[in-house]
N, C-alpha and C positions, 0 to 999 in steps of 0.2 A: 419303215417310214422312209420316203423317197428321199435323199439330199436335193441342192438345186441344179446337181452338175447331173442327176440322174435322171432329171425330167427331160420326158421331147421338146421341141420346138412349140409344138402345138401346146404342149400344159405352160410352158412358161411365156406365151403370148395370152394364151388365155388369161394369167393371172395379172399382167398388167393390162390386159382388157378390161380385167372388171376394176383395176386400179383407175386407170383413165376415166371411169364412165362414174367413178366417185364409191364404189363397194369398200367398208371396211375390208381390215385382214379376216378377221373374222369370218365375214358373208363372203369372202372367194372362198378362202380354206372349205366351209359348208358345202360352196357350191360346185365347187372341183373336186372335192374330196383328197387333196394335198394338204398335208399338216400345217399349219398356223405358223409355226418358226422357218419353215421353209418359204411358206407366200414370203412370210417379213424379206426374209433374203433376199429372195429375188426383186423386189420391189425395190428395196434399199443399195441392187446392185444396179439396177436401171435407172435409181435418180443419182447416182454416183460417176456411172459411164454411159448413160443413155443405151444400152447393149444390154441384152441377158445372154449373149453367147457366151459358152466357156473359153475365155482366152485360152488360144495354142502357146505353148512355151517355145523362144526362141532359142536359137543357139545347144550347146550344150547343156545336156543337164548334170547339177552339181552334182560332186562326189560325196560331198558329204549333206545329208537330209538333213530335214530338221529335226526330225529321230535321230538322227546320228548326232547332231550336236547337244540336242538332251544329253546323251548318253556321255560327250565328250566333256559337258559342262560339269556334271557328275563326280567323271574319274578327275578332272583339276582342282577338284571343291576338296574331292575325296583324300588325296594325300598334296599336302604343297608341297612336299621337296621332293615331288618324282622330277626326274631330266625330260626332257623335250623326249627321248628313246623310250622309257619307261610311259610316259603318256599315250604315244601313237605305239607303243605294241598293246598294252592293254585296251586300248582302242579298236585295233585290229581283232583281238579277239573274244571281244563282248561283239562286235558287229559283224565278223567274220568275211571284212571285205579288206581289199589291200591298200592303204592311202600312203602317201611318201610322209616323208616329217616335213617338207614344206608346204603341204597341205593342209597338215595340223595347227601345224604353226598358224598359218594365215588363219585358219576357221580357230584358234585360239584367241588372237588377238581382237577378231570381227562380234566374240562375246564380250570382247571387253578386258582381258585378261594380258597380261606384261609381265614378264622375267624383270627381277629386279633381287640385288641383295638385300639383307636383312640386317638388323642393326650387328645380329653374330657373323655374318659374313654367307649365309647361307642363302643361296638362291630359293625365291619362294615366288608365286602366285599374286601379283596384287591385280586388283581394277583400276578403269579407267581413271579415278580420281586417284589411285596410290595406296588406296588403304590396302592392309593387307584382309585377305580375303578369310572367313573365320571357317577352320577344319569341319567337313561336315565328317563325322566317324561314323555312321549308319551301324553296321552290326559287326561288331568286334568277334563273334564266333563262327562268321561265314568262312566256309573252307577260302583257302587261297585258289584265284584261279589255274586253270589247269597252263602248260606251258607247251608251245607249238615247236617242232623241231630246229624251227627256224630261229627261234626265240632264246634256245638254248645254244646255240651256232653264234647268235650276235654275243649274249653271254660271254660265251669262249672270247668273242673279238674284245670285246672289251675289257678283259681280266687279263690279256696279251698285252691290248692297248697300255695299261696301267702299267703291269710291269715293267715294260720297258722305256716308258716315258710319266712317273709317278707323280712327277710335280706339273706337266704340262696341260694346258686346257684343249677342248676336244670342241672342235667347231662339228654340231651334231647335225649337220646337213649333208657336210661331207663325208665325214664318220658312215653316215647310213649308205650314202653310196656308195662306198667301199666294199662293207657290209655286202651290200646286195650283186656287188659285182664278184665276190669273191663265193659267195654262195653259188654262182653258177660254174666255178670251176672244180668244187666240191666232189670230191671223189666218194662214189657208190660205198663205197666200205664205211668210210666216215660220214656219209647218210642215213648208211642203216644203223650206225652208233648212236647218230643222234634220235631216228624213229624208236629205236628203243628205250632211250631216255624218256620221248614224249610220251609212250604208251603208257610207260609206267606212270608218268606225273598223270596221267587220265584217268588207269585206274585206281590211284590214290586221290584224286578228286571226284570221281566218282561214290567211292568208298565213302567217303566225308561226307558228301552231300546226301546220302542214305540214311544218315543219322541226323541232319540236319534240320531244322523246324526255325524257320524262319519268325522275325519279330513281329510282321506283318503279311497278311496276303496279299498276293500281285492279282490284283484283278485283270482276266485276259479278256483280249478284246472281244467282242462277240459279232461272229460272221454268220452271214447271210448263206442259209441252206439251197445252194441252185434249186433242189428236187422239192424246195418247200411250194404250197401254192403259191399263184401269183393275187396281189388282192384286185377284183372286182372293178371295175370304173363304174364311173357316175353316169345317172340318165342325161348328163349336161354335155358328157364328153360321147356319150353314144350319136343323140341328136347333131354335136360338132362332126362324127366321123362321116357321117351321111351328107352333111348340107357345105362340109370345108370345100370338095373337090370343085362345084359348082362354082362357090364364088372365086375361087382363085381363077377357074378358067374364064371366067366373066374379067374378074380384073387381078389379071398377073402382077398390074406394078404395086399391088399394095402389099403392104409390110405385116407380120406375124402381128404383132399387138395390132394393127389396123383388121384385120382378119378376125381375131379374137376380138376384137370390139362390135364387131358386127355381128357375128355370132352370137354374143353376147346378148344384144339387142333382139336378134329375132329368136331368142327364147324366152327372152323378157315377153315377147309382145306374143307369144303361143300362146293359145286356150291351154285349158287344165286337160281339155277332151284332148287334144291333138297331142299334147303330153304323155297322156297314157300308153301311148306303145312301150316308150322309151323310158317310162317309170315301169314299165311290169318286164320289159328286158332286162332291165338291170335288177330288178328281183329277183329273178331267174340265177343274173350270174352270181347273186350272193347267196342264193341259193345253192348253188355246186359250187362254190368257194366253201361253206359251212362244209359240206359235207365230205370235199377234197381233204380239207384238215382234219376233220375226222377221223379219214383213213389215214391222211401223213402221221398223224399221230398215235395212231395206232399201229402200224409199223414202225413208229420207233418203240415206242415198249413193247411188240415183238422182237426188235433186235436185242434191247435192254435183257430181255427173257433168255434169251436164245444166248448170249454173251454170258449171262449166270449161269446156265446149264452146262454150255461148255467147261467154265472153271470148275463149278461142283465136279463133271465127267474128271477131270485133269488131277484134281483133287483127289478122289476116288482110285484113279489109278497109281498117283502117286501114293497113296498111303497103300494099298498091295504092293507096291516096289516095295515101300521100307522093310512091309512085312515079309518077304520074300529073302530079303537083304537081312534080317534079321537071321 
């Protein structure tokens, strides 16, 4: 099912064509063959900005998504006395991209979230209004994450930091870039100390997670097979691809929905005779649409087959090793 940012120019003129000319959502959806929640959209975005273009984004685009601030709102919710360090490394590596801690910090605060002490003296998480923010503890027997080389390197700084200044407070902006400036004077020897520290924290989160059975399933998003069929267009959009070129080169200065309204109209106003080419073409294509799925679908439970055989074969071989082994 097409989003509104996936349709051409032409489907989303079209549908304020027939919006203009007075067509329920309904009767465009029917007659374009675009789904109902998507006409609403576009309709709803056209009396909002008068435009159904995709705005371009200006500027830079953020470092941190809005996926990533899910994810960041999560790990704050998830423990309140992690330090601003503890926040943006586990951040780092649920998302696997590199952000500073003044980054965090800012996309912290733009959720609404403030460093403040607690009535014990312990820095904690509140919101906007002050309250403190209530522990979300999710699943108490998920293995611990796994820890990056770099992660056990700030570790070290920190456990230094401590030492030698136990009573003092650690402004964690500059902390980090210390951290990061001293990571690059890091000598090979004491890199490859710390890679083997991470390997190991991997294969022992690895290990864990093999035994692991989660409290809920993550449902994963579901993507769009390029090599799937494409679906079929309508006898309404066939009749537009024929009769669009003429009138724009009649009259260039009119507008897509101006276009699509006219179109619109000179299908309204076709016989049911003159129709028929453009209804038995588009039969046609739903016709070899049927039948393309058919076979897509039939090579996938070829592969499905063919992926079982394999294991069975591997299977098979493996159990003559053992026997051999034995």
């Amino acid at each position: 099912m097409p989003r509104g940012s996936e349709l051409t120019d032409l489907q989303r003129g079209m549908v304020i064509g027939g919006h203009i000319s007075g067509k329920s959502v309904r009767d465009v959806a029917a007659l374009t063959g675009i789904p109902k929640s998507t006409v609403g959209n576009v309709v709803a975005k056209w009396k909002s900005t008068g435009s159904t273009e995709v705005a371009s984004r200006s500027g830079r685009p953020a470092k941190i998504t809005a996926r990533g601030k899910r994810t960041l709102r999560r790990i704050v919710t998830g423990n309140m006395q992690a330090t601003l360090i503890d926040v943006t490394e586990a951040f780092q590596e649920s998302m696997g991209t590199s952000v500073s801690v003044n980054t965090v910090r800012k996309c912290i605060h733009e959720l609404g979230y403030h460093n403040r002490a607690d009535a014990h003296g312990t820095l904690r998480y509140s919101d906007s209004s002050g309250n403190f923010v209530k522990r979300h503890r999710g699943d108490p027997k998920k293995p611990r994450g796994k820890m990056s080389s770099y992660a056990y390197f700030v570790q070290t700084c920190r456990a230094e930091h401590k030492k030698k200044h136990p009573e003092a407070s650690v402004n964690f902006s500059e902390f980090s870039k210390k951290c990061s400036e001293r990571w690059k004077t890091v000598s090979s020897k004491e890199r490859e100390k710390l890679e083997v520290l991470a390997k190991a924290d991997k294969v022992r989160y690895e290990t864990e997670m093999k035994s692991y059975k989660p409290l809920k399933e993550v449902k994963k998003k579901r993507t769009k097979d390029p090599s799937a069929p494409e679906k079929p267009i309508s006898a309404f959009f066939i009749f537009c691809s024929d009769h669009r070129p003429k009138i724009t080169s009649e009259n260039p200065d009119l507008s897509i929905c101006a276009v699509a309204k006219k179109l619109l109209e000179m299908w309204n106003s076709t016989s049911p005779e003159e129709k028929q080419p453009y209804t038995a073409k588009a039969a046609e294509l739903k016709k070899k649409y049927k039948k393309d799925v058919a076979a897509y679908s039939t090579n996938e439970e070829d592969d499905v087959d063919k992926d079982e055989d394999d294991y069975v074969e591997d299977g098979d071989n493996y159990n003559e090793q053992d026997k051999n082994d034995e």
